[in-house]
VOPAGU-2260 file (C-alpha; in pm, 1 decimal, decimal comma):
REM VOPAGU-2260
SITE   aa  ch    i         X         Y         Z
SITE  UNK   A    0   -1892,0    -771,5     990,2
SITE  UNK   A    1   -1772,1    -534,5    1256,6
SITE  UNK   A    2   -1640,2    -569,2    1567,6
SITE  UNK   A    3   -1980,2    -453,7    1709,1
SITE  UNK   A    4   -2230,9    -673,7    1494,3
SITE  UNK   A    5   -2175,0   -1002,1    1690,4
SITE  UNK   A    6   -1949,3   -1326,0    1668,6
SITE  UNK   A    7   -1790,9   -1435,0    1353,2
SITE  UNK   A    8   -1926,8   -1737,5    1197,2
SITE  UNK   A    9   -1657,5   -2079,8    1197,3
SITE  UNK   A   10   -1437,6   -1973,8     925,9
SITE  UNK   A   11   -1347,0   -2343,2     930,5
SITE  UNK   A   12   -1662,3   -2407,1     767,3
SITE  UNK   A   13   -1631,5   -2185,3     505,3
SITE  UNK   A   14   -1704,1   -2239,6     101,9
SITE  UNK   A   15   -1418,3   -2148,6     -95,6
SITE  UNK   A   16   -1353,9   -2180,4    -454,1
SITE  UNK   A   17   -1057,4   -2474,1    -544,7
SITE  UNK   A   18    -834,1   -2375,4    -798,4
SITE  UNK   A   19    -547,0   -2549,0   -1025,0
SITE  UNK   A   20    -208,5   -2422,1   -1118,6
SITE  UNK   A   21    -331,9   -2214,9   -1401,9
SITE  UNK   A   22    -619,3   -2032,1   -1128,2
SITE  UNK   A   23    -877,8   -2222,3   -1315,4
SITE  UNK   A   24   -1175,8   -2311,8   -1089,3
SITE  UNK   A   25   -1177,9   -2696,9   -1066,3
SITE  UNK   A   26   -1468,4   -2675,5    -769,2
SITE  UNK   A   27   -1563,3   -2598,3    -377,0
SITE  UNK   A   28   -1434,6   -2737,9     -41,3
SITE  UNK   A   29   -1491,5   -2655,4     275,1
SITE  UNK   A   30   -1210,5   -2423,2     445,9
SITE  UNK   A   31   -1093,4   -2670,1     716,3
SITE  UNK   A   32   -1052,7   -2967,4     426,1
SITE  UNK   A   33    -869,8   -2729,4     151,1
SITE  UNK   A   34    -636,0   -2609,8     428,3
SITE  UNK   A   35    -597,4   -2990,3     588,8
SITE  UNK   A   36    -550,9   -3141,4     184,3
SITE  UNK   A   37    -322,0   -2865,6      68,1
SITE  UNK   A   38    -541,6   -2769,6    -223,0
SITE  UNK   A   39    -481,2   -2489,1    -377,1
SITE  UNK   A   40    -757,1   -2159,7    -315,4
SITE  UNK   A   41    -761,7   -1797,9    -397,1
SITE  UNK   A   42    -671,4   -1507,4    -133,9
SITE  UNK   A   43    -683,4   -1134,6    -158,8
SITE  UNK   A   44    -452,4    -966,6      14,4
SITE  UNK   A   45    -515,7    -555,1      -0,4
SITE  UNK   A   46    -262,6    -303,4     147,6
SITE  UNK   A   47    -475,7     -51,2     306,2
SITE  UNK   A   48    -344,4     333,1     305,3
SITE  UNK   A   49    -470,4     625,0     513,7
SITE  UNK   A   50    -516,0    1008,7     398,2
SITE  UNK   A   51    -144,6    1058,2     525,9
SITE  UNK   A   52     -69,0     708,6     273,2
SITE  UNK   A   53      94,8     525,7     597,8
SITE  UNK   A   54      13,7     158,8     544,2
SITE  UNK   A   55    -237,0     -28,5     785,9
SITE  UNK   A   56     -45,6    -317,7     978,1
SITE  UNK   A   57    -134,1    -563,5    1215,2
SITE  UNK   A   58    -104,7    -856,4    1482,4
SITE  UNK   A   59    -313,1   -1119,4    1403,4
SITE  UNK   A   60    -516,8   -1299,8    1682,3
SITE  UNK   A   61    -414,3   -1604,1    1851,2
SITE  UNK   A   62    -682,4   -1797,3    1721,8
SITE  UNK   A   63    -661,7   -1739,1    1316,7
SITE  UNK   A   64    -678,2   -2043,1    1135,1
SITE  UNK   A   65    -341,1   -2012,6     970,9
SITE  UNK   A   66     -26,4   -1730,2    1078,2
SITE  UNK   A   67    -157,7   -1690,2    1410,0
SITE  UNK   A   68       6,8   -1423,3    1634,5
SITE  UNK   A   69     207,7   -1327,0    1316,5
SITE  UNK   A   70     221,8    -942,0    1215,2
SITE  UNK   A   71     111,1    -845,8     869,6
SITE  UNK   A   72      69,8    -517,8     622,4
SITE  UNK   A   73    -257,4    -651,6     419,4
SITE  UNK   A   74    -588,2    -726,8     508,9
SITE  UNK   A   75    -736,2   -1027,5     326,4
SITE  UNK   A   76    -810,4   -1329,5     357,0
SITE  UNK   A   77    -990,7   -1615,8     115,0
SITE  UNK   A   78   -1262,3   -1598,3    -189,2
SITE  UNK   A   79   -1542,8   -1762,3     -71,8
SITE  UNK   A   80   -1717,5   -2040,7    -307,9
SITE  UNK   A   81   -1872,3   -1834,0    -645,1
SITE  UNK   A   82   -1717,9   -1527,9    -535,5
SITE  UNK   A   83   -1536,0   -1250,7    -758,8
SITE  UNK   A   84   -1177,2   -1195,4    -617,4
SITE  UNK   A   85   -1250,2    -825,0    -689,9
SITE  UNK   A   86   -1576,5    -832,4    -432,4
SITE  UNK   A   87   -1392,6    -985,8    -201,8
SITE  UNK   A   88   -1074,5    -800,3    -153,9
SITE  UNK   A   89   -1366,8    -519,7     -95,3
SITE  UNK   A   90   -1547,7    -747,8     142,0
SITE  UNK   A   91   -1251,1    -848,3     368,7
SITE  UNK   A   92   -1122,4    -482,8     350,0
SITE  UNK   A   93   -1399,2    -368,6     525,9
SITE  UNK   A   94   -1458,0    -634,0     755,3
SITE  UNK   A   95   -1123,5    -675,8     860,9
SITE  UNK   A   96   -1098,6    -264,5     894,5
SITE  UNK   A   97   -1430,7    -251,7    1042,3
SITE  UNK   A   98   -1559,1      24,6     842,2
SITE  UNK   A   99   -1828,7      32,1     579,8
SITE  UNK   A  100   -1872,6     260,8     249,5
SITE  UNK   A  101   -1483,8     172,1     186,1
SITE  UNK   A  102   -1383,7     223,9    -192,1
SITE  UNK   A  103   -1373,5     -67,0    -429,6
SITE  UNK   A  104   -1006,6    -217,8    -386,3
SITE  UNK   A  105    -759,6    -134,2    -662,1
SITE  UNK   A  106    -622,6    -459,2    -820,8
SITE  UNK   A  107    -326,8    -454,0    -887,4
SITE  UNK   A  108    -124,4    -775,5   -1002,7
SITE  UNK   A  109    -171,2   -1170,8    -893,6
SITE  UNK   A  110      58,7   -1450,1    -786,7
SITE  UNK   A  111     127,1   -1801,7    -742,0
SITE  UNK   A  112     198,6   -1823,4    -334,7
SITE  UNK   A  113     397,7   -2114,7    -271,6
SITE  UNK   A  114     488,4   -2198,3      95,4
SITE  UNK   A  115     758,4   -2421,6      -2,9
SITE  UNK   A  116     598,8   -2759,6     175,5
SITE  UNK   A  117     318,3   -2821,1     -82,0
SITE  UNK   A  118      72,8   -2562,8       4,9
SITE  UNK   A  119      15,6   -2302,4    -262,8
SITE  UNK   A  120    -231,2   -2014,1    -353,7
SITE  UNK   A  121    -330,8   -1788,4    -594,4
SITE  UNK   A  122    -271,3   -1410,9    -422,7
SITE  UNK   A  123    -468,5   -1118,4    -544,0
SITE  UNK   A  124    -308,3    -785,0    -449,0
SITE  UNK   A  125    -533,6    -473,8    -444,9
SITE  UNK   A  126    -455,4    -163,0    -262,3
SITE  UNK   A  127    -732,7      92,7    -130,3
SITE  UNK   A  128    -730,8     440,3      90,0
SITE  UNK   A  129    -924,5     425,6     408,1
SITE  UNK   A  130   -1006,8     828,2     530,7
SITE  UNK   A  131   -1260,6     640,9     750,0
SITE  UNK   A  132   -1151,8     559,1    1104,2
SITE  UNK   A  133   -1063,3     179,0    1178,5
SITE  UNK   A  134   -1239,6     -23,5    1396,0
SITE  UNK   A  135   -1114,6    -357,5    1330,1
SITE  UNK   A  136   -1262,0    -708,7    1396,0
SITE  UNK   A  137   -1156,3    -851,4    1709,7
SITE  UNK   A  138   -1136,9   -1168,2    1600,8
SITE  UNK   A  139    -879,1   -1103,4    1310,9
SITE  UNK   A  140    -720,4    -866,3    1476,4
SITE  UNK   A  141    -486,7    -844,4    1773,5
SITE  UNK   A  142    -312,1    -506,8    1775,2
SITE  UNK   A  143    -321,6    -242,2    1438,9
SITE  UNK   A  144    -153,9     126,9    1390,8
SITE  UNK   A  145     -57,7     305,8    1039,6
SITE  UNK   A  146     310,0     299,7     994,8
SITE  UNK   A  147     492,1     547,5     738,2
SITE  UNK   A  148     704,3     367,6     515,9
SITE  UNK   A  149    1033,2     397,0     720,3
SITE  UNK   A  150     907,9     232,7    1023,9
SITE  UNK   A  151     736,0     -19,1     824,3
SITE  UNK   A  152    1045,4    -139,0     671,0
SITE  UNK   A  153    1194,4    -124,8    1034,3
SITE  UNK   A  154     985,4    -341,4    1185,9
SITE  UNK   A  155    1021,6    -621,2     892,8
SITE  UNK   A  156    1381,2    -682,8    1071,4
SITE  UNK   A  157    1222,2    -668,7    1428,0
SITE  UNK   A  158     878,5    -833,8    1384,5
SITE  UNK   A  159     746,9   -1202,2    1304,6
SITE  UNK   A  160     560,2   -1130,3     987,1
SITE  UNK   A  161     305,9   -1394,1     838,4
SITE  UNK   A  162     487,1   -1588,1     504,1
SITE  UNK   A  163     264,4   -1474,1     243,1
SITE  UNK   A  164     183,9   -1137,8     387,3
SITE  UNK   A  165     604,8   -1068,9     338,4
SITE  UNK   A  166     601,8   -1229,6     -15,3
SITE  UNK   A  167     301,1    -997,4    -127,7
SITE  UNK   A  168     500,0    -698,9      54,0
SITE  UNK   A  169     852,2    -772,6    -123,1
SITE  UNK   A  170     631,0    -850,8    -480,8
SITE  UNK   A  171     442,9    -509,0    -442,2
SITE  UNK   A  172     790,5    -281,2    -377,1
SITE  UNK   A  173     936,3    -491,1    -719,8
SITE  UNK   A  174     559,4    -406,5    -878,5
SITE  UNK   A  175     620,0     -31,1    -792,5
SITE  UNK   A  176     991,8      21,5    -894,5
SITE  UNK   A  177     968,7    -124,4   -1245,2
C-alpha cells in the first residue's frame, strides 16, 4: 500500500507463519499473540539501493509495533501466514518505499535473530535497486534520505538504530568481505 491508497490495516491482527529453531513451519498466530508469547516468526529485512547505490535509511514512526522511533537501513518487516519469504521481502519493499513495479528482491543469506531476552527470529536479507522515486508509507515511516556509505557508517555512532536492523547491517558487511 502507498501512502496515498488509504489507512493501513491493524498490523496487530496480522497472520504470520510460526516457526521453530530449525525455520520449520510449526503453524499461524496472530501478530499481537506471537509478539506477546515470544514465538519465534520469519522477517525480511531488504537493504534498498538507489541508481547512485546510497542505501535507503529511515526513522521509524512512533507508533510501530516493535523499535518504535528507532532509525534503520532495511525495509521489512514479517511473512504473513502461507507466504513465500521471497514475495514478501518484494511486498514490504514496495510498500514500505511506496513505489510499485520494484524488482524482485535479491536474497541473499538468512539468520537466526536473537534479542538476547527470549525473543528470536528467522531474518531474511535481500537487497534490491530502487531508480523509482520513494514515497514511503506514513505509517512505517517517520523521516527517510539515501546515505552513501560514509555517512551511513557515521550515523551508526550518532543514531538509535533498531536491534535487528544493526545485526542484519553488521552480518551483511561480514557477508560482503568474505
Amino acid at each position: 500500500m502507498t501512502a496515498s491508497s488509504g489507512p493501513a490495516p491493524d498490523p496487530r491482527e496480522e497472520m504470520i507463519t510460526i516457526v521453530d529453531e530449525n525455520d520449520e513451519v510449526v503453524g499461524e498466530a496472530r501478530r499481537e499473540d506471537a509478539y506477546a508469547r515470544g514465538l519465534c516468526h520469519r522477517c525480511v529485512f531488504i537493504q534498498a539501493r538507489d541508481a547512485e547505490g546510497r542505501v535507503f535509511v529511515h526513522r521509524r514512526t512512533p507508533v510501530k509495533l516493535v523499535f518504535p522511533s528507532l532509525y534503520d537501513m532495511f525495509v521489512g518487516g514479517v511473512v504473513g501466514a502461507g507466504e513465500d519469504p521471497d514475495d514478501a521481502a518484494l511486498r514490504e519493499a514496495q510498500e514500505e518505499l511506496g513505489v510499485e513495479g520494484l524488482p524482485r528482491p535479491t536474497p541473499l543469506f538468512t539468520f537466526l535473530y536473537d534479542d538476547g531476552a527470549g525473543k528470536t527470529w528467522w531474518s531474511y536479507l535481500y537487497e534490491v535497486r530502487c531508480d523509482l522515486p520513494v514515497d514511503p508509507q506514513v505509517e512505517e515511516v517517520a523521516w527517510h534520505a539515501f546515505l552513501d556509505e560514509e555517512e551511513l557508517e557515521r550515523r551508526l555512532g550518532e543514531w538509535e538504530w533498531v536491534p535487528d536492523g544493526l545485526d542484519a547491517h553488521h552480518r551483511l558487511k561480514a557477508f560482503r568481505a568474505a
